[in-house]
N, CA, C, O and CB atoms as a CASP TS submission, in Angstrom:
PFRMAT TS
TARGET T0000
AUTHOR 0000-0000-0000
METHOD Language model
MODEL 1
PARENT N/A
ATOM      1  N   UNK     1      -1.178  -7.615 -27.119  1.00  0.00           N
ATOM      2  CA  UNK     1      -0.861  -8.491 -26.002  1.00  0.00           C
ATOM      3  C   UNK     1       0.269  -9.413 -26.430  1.00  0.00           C
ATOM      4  O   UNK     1       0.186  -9.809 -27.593  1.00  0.00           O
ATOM      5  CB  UNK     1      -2.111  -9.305 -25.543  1.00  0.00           C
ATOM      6  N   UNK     2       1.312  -9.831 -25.717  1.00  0.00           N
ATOM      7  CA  UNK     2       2.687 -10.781 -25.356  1.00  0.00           C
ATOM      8  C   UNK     2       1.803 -12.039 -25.990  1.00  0.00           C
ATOM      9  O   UNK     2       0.798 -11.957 -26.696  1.00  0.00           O
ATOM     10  CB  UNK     2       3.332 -10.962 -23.312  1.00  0.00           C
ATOM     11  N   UNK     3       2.314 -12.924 -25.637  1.00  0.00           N
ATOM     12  CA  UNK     3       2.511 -14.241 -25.749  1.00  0.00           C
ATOM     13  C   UNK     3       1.506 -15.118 -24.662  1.00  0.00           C
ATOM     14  O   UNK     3       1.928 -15.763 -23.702  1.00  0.00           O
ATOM     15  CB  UNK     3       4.057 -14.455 -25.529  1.00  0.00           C
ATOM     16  N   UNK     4       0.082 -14.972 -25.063  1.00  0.00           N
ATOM     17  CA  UNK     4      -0.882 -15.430 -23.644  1.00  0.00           C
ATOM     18  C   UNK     4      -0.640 -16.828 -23.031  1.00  0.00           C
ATOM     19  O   UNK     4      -0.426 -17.783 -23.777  1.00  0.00           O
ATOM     20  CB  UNK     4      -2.552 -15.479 -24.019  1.00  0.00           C
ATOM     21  N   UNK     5      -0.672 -16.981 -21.581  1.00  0.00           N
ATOM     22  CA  UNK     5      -0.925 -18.367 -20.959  1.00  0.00           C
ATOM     23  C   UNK     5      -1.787 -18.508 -20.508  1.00  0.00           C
ATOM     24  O   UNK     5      -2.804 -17.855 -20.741  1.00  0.00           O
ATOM     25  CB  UNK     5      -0.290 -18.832 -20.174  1.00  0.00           C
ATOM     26  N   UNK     6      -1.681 -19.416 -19.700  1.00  0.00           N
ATOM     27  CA  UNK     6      -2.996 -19.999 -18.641  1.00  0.00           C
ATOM     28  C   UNK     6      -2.699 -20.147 -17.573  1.00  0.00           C
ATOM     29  O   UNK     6      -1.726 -20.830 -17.254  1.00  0.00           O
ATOM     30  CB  UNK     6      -3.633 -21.251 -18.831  1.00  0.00           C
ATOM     31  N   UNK     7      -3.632 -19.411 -16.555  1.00  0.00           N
ATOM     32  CA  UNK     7      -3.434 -19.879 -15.348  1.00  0.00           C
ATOM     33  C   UNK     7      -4.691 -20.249 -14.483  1.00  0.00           C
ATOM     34  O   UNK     7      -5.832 -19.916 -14.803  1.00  0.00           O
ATOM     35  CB  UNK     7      -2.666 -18.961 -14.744  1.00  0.00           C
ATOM     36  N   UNK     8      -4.304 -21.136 -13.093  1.00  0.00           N
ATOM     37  CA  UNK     8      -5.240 -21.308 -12.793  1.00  0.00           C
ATOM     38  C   UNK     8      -5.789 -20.835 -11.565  1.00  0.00           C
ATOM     39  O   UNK     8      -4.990 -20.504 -10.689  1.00  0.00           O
ATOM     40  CB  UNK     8      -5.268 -22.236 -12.973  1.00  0.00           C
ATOM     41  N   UNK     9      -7.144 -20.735 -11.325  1.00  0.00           N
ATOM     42  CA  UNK     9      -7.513 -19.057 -10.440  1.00  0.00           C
ATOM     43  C   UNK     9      -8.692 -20.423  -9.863  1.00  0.00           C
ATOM     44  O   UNK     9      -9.132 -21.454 -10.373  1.00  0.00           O
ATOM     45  CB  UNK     9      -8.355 -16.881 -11.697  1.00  0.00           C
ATOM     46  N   UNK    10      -8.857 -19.701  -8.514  1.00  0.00           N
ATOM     47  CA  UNK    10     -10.257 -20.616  -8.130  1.00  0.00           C
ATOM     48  C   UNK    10     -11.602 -20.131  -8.438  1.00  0.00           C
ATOM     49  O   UNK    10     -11.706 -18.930  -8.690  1.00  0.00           O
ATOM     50  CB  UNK    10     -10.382 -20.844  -6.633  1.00  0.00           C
ATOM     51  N   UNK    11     -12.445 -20.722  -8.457  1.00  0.00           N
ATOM     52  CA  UNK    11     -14.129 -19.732  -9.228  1.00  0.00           C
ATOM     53  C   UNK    11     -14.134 -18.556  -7.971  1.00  0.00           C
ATOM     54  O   UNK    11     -13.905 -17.457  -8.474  1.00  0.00           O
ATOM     55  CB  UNK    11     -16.337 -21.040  -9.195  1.00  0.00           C
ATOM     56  N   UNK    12     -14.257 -18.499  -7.026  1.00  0.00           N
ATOM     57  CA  UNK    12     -14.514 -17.550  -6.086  1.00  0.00           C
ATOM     58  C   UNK    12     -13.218 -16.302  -6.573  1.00  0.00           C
ATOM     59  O   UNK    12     -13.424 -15.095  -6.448  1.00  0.00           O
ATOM     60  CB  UNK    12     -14.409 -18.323  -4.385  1.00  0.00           C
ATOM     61  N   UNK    13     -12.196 -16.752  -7.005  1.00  0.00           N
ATOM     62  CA  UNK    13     -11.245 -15.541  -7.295  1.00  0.00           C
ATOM     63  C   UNK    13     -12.018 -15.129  -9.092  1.00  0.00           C
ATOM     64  O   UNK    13     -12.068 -13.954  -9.454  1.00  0.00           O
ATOM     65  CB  UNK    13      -9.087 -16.202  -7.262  1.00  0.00           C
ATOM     66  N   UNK    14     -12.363 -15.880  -9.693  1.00  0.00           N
ATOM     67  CA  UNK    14     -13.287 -15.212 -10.719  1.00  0.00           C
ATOM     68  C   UNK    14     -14.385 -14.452 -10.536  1.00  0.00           C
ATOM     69  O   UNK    14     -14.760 -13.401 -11.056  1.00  0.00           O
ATOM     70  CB  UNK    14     -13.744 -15.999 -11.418  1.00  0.00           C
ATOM     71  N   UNK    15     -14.851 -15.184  -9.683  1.00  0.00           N
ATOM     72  CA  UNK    15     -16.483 -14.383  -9.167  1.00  0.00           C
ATOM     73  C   UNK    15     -15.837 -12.853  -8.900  1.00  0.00           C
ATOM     74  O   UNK    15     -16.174 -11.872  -9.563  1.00  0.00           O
ATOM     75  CB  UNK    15     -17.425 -15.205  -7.262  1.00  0.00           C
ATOM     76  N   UNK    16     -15.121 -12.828  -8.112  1.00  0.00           N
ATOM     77  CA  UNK    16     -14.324 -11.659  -7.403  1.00  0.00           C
ATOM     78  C   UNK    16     -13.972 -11.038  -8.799  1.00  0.00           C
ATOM     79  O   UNK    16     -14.681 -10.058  -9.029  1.00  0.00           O
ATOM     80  CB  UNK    16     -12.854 -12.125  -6.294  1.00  0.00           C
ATOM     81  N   UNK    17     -13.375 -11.232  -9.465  1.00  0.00           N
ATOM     82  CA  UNK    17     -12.874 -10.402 -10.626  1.00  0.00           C
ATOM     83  C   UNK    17     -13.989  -9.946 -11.188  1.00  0.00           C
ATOM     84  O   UNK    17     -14.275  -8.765 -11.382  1.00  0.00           O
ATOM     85  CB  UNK    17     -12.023 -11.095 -11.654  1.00  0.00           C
ATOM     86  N   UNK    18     -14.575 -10.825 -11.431  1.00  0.00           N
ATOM     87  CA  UNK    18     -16.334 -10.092 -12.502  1.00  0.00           C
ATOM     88  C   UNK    18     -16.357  -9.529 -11.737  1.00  0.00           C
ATOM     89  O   UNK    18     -15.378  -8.790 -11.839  1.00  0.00           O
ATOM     90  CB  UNK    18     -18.000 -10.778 -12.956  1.00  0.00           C
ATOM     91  N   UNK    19     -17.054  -9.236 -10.589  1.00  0.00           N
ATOM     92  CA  UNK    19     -17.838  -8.216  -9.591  1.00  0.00           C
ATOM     93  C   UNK    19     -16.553  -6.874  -9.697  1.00  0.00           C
ATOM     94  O   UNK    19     -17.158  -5.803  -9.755  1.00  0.00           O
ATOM     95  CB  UNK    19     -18.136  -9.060  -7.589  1.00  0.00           C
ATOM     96  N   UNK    20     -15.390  -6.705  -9.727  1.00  0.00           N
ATOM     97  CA  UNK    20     -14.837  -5.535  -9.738  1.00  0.00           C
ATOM     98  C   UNK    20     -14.588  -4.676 -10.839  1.00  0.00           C
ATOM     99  O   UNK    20     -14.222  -3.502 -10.780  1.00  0.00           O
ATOM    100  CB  UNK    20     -13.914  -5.688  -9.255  1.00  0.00           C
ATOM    101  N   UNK    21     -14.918  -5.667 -12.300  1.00  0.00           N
ATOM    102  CA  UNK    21     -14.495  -5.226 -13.518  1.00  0.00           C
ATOM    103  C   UNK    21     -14.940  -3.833 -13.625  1.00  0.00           C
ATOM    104  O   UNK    21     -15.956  -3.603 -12.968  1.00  0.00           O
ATOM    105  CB  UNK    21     -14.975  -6.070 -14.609  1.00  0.00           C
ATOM    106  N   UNK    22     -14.517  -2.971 -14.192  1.00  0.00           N
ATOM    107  CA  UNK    22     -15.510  -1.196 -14.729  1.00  0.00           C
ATOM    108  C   UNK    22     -16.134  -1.356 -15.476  1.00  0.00           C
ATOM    109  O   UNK    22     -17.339  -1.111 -15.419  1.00  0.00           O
ATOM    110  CB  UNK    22     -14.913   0.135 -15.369  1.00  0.00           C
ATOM    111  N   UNK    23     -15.459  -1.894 -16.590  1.00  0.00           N
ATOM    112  CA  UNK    23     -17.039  -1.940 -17.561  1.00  0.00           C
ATOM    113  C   UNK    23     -17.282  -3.631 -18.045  1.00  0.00           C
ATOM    114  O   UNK    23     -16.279  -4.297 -17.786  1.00  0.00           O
ATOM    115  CB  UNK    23     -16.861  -0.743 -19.402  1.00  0.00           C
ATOM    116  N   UNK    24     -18.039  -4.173 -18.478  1.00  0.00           N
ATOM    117  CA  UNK    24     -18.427  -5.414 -19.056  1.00  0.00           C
ATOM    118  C   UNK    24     -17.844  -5.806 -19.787  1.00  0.00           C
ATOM    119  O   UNK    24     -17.970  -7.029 -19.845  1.00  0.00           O
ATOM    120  CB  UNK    24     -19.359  -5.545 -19.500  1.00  0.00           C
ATOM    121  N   UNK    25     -16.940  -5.261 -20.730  1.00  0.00           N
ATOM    122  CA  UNK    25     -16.006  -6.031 -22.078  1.00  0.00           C
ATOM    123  C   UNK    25     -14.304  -5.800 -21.821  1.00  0.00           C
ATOM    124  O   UNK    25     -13.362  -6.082 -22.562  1.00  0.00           O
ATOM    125  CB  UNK    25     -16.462  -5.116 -23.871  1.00  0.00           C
ATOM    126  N   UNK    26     -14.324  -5.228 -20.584  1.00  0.00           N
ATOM    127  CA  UNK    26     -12.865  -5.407 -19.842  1.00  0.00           C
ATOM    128  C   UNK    26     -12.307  -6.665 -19.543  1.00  0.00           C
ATOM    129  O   UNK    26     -12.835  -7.529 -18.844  1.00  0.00           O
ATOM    130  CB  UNK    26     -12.850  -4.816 -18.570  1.00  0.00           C
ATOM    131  N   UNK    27     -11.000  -6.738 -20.218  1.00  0.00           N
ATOM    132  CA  UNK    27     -10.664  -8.361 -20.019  1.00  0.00           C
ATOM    133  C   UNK    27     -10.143  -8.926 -18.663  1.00  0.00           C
ATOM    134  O   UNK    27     -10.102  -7.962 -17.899  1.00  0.00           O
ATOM    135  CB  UNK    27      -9.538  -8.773 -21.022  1.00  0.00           C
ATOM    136  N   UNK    28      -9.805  -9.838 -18.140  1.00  0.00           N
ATOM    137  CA  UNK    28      -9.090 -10.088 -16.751  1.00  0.00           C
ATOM    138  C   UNK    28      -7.551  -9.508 -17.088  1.00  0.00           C
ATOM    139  O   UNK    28      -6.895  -9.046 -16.154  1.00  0.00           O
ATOM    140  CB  UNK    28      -9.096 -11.930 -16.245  1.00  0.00           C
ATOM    141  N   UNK    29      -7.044  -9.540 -18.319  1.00  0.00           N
ATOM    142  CA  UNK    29      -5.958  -8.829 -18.428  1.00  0.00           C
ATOM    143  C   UNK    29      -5.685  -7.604 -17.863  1.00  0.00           C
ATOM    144  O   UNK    29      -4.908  -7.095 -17.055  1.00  0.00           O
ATOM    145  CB  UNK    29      -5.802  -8.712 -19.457  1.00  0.00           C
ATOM    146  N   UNK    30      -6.783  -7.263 -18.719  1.00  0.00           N
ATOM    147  CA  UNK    30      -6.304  -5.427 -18.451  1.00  0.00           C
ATOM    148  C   UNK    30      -7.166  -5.240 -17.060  1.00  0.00           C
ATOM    149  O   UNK    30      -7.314  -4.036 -16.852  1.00  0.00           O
ATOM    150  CB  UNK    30      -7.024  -3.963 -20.026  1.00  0.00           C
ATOM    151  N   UNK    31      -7.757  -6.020 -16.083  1.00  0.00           N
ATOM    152  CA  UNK    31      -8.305  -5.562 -14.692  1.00  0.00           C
ATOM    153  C   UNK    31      -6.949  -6.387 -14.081  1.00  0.00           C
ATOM    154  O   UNK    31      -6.622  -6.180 -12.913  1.00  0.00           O
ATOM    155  CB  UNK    31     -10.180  -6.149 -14.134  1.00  0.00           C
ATOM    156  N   UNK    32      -6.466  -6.977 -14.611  1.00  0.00           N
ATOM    157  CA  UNK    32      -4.975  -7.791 -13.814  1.00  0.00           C
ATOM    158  C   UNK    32      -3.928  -6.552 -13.342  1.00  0.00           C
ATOM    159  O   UNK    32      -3.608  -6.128 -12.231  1.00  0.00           O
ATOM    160  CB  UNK    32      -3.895  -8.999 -15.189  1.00  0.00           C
ATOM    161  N   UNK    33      -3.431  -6.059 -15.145  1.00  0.00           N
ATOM    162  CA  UNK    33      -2.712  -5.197 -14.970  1.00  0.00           C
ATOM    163  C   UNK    33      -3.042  -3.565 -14.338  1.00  0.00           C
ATOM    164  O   UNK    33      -2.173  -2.868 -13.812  1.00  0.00           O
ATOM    165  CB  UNK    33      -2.276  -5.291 -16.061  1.00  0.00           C
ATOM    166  N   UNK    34      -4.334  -3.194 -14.505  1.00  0.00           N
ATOM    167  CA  UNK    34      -4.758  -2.713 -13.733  1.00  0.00           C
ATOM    168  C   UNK    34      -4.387  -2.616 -12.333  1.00  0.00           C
ATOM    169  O   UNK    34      -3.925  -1.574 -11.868  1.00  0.00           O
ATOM    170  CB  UNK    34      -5.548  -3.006 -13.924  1.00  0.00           C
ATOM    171  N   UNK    35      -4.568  -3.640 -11.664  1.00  0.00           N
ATOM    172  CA  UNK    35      -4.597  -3.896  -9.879  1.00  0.00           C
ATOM    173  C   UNK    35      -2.938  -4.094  -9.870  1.00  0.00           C
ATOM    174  O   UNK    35      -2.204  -3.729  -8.952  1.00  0.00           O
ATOM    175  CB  UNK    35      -5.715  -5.661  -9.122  1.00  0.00           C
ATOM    176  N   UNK    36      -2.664  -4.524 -10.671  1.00  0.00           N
ATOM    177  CA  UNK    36      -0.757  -4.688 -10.781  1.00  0.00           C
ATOM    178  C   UNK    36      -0.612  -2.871 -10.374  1.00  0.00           C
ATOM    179  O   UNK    36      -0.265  -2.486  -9.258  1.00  0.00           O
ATOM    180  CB  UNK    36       0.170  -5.303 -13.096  1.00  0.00           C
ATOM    181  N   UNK    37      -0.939  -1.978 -11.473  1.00  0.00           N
ATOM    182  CA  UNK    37      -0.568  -1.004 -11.080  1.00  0.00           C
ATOM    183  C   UNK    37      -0.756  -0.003  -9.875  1.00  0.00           C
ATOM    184  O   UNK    37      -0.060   0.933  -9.481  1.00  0.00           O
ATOM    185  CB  UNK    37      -0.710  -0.688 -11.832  1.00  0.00           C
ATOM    186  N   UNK    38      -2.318  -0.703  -9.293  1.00  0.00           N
ATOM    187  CA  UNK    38      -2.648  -0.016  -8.169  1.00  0.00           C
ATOM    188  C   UNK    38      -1.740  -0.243  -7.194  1.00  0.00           C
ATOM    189  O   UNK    38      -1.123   0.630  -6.584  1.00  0.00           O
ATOM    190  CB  UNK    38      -3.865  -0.284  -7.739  1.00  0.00           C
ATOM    191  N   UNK    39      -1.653  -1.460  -7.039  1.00  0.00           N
ATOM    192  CA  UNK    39      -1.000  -1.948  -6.186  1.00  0.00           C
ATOM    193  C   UNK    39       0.651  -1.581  -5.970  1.00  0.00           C
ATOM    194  O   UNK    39       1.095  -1.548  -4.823  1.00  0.00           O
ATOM    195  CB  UNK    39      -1.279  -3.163  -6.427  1.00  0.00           C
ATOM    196  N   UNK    40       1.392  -1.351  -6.950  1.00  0.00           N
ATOM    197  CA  UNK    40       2.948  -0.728  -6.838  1.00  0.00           C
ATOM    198  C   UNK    40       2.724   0.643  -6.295  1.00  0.00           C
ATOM    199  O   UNK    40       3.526   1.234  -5.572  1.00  0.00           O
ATOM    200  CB  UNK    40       3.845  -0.609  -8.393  1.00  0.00           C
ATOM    201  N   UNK    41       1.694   1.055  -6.657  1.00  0.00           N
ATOM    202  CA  UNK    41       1.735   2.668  -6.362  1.00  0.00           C
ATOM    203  C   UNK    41       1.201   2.890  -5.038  1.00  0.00           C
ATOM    204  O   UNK    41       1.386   4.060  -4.701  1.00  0.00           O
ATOM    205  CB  UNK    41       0.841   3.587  -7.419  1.00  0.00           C
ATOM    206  N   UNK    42       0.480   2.055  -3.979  1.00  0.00           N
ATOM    207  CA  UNK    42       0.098   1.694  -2.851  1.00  0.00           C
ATOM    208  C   UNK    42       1.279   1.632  -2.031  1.00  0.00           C
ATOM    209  O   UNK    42       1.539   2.443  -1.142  1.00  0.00           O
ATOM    210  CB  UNK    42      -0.625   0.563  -2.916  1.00  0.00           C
ATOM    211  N   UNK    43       2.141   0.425  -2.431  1.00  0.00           N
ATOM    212  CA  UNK    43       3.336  -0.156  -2.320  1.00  0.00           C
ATOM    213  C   UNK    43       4.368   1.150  -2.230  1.00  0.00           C
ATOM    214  O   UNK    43       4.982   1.262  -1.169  1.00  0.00           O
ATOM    215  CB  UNK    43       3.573  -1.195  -3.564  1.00  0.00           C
ATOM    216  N   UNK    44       4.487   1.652  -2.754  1.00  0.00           N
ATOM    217  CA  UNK    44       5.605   3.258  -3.016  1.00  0.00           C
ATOM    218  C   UNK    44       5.035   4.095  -2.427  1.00  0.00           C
ATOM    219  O   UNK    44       6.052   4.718  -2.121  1.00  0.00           O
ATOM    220  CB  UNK    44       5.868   4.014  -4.563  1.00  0.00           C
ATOM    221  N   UNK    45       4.132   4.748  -1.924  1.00  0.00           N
ATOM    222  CA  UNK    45       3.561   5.329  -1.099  1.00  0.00           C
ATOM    223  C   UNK    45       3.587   4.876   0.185  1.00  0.00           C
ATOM    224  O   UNK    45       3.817   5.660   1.106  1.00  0.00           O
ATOM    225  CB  UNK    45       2.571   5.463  -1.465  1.00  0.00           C
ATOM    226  N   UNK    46       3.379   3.691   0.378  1.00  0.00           N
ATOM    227  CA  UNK    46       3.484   3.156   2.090  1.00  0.00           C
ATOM    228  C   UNK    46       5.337   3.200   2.687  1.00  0.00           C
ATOM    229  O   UNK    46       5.807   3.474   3.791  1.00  0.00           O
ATOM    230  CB  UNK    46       2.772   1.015   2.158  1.00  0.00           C
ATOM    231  N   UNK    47       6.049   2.765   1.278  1.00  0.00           N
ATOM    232  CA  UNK    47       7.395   3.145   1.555  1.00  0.00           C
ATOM    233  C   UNK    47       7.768   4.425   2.014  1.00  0.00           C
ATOM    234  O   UNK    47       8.415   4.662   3.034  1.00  0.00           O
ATOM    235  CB  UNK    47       8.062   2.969   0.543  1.00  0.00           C
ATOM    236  N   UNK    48       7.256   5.356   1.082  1.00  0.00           N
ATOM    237  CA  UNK    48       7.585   6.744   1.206  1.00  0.00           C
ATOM    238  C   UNK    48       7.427   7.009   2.732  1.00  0.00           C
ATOM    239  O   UNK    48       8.348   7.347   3.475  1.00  0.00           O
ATOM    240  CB  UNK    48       6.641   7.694   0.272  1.00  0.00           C
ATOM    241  N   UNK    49       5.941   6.780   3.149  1.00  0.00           N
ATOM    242  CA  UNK    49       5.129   6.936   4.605  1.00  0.00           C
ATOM    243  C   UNK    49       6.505   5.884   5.797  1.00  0.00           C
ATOM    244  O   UNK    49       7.059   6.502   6.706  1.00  0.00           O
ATOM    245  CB  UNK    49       2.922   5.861   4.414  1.00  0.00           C
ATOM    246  N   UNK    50       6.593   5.478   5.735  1.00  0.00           N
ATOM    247  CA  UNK    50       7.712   4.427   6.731  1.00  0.00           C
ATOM    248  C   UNK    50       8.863   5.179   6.572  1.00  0.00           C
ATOM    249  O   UNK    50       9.641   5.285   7.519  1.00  0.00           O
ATOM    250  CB  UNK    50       8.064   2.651   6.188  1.00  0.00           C
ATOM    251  N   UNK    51       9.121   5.806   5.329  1.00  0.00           N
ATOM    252  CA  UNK    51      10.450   6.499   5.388  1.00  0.00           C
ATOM    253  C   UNK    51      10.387   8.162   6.144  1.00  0.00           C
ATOM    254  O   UNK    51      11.277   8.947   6.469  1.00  0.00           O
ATOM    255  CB  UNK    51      10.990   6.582   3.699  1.00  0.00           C
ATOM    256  N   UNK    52       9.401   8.197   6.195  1.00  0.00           N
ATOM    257  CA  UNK    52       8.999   9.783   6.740  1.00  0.00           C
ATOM    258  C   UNK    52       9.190   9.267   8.180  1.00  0.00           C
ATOM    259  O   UNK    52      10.045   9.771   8.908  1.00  0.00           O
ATOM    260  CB  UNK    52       7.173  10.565   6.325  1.00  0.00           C
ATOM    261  N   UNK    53       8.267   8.106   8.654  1.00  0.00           N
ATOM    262  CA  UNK    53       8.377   8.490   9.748  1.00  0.00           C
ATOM    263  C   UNK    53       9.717   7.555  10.641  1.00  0.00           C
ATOM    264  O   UNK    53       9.785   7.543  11.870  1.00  0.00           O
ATOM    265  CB  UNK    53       6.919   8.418  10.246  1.00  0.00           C
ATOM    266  N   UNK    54      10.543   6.938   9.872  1.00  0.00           N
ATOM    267  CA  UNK    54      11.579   6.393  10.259  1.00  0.00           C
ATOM    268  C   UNK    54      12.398   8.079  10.877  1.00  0.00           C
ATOM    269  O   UNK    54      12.478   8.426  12.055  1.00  0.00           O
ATOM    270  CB  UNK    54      12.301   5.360   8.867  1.00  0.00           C
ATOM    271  N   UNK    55      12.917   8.879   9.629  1.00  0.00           N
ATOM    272  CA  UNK    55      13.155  10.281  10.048  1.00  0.00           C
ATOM    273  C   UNK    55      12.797  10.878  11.590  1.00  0.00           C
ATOM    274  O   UNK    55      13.550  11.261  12.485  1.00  0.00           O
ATOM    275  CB  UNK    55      12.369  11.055   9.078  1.00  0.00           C
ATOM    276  N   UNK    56      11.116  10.779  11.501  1.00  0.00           N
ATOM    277  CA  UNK    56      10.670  11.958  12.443  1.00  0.00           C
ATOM    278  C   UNK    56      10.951  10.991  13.820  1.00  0.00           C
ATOM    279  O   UNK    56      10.924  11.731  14.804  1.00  0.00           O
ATOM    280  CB  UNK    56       8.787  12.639  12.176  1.00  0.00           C
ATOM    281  N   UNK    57      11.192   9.689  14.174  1.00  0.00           N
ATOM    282  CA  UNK    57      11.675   8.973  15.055  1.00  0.00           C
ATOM    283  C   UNK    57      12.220  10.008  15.930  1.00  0.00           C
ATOM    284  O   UNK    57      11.727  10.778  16.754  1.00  0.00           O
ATOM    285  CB  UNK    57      12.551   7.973  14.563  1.00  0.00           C
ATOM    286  N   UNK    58      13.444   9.769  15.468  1.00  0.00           N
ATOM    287  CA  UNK    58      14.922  10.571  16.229  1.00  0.00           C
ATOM    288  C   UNK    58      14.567  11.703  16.700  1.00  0.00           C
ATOM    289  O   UNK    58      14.809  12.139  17.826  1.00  0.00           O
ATOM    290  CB  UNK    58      16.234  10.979  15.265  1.00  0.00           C
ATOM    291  N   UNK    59      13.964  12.222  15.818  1.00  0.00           N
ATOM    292  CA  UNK    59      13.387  14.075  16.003  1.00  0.00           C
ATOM    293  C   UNK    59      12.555  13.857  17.109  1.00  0.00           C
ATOM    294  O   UNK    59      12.671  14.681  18.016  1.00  0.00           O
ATOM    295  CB  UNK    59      12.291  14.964  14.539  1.00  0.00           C
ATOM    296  N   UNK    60      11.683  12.880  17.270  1.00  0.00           N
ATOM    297  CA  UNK    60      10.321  13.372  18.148  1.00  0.00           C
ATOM    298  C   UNK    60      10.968  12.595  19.562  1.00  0.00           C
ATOM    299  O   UNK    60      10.343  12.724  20.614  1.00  0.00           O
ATOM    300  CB  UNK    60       8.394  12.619  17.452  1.00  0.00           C
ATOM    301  N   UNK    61      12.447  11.658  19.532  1.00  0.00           N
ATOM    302  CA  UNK    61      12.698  11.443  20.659  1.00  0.00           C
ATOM    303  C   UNK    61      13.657  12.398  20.741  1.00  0.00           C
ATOM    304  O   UNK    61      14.611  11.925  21.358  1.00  0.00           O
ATOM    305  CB  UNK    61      12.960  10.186  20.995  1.00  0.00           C
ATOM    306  N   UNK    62      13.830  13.372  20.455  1.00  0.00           N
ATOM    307  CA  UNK    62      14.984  14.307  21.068  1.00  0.00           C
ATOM    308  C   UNK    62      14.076  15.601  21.514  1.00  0.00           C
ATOM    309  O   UNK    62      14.380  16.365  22.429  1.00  0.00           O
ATOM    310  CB  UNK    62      16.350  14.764  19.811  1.00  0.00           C
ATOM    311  N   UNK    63      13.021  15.690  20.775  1.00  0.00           N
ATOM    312  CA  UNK    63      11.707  16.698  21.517  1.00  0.00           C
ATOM    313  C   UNK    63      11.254  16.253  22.911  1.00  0.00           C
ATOM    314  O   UNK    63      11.011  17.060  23.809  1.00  0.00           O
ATOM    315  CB  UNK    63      10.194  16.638  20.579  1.00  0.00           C
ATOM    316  N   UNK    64      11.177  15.205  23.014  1.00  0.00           N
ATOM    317  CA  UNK    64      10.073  14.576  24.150  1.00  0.00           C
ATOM    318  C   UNK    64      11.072  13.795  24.832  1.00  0.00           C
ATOM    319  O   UNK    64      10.378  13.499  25.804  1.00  0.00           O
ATOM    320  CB  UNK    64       8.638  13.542  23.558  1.00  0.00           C
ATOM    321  N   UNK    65      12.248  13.202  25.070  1.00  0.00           N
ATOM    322  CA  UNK    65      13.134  13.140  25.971  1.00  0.00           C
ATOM    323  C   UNK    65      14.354  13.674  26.201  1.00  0.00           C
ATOM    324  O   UNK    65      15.489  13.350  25.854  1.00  0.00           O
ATOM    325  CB  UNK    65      13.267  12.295  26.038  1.00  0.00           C
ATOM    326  N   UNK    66      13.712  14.936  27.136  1.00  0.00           N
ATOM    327  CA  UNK    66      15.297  16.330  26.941  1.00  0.00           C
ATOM    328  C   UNK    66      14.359  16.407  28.813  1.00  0.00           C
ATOM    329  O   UNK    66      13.199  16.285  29.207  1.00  0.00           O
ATOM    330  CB  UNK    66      15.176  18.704  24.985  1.00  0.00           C
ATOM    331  N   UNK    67      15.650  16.660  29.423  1.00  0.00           N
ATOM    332  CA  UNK    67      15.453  16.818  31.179  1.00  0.00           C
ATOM    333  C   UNK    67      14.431  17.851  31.377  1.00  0.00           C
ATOM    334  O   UNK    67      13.659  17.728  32.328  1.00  0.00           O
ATOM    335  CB  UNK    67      16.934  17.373  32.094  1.00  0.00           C
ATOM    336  N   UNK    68      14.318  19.079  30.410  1.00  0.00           N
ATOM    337  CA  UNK    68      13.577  20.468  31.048  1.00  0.00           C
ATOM    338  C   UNK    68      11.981  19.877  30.621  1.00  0.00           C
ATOM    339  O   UNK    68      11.100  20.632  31.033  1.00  0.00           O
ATOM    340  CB  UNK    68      14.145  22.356  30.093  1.00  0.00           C
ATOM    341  N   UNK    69      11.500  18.725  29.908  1.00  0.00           N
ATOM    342  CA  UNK    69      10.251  18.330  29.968  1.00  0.00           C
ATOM    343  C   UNK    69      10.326  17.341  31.355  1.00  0.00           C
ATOM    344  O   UNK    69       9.411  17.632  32.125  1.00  0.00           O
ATOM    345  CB  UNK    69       9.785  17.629  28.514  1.00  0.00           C
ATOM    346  N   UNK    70      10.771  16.779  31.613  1.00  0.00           N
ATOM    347  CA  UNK    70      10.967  16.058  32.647  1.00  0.00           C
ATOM    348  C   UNK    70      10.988  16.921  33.743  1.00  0.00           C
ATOM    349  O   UNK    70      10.190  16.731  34.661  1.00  0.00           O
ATOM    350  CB  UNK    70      12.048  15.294  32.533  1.00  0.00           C
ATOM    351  N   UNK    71      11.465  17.473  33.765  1.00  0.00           N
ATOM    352  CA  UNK    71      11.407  18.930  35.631  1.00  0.00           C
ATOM    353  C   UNK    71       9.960  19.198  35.632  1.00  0.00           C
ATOM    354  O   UNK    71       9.233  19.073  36.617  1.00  0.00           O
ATOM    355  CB  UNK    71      12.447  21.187  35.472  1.00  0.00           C
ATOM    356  N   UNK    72       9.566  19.605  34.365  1.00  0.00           N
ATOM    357  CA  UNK    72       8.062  19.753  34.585  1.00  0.00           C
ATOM    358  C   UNK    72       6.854  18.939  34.962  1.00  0.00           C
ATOM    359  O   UNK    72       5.716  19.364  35.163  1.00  0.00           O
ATOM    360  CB  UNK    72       7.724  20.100  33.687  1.00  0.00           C
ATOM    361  N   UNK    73       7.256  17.784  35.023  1.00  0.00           N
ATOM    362  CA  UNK    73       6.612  16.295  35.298  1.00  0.00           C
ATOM    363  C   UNK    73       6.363  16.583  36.731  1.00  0.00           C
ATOM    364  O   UNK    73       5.192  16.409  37.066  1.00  0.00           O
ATOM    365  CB  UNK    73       7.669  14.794  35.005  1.00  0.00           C
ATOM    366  N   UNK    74       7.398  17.090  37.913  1.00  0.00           N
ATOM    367  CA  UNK    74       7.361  16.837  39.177  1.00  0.00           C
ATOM    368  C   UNK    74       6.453  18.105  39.642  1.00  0.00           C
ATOM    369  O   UNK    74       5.735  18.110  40.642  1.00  0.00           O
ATOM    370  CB  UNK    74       8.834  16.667  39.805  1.00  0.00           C
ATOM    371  N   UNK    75       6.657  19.393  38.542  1.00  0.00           N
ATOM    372  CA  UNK    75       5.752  20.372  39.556  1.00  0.00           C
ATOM    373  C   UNK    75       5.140  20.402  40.014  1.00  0.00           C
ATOM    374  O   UNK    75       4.856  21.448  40.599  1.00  0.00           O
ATOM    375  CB  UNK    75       5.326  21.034  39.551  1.00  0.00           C
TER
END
């Protein structure tokens, strides 16, 4: 481990940390960096997902507003 500090957390955000730890001699460090990593990879995935469907935008308005779906509206 770096160069440790201190920070300050409220008891309910501790309580919260004990209750999620995996095992019992896991430090708040490594459940910190832990959730650090869940969390980027959450983060990059939801990007990815927004970027897909930024794409299929354009596509699904050039499917679904073209006149020959529209003629069919009045039959």
């Amino acid at each position: 481990m770096g160069d440790p500090t201190t920070i300050q957390l409220d008891k309910s955000v501790v309580k919260s940390l004990k209750q999620i730890k995996e095992h019992p001699r896991q430090t708040y460090n490594e459940l910190i960096s832990r959730m650090i990593e869940l969390f980027k990879n959450v983060k990059k995935r939801n990007q990815y997902d927004e970027f897909l469907h930024k794409i299929q935008q354009q596509k699904m308005k050039e499917i679904w507003d073209n006149k020959e779906d529209e003629a069919w509206e009045d039959a």
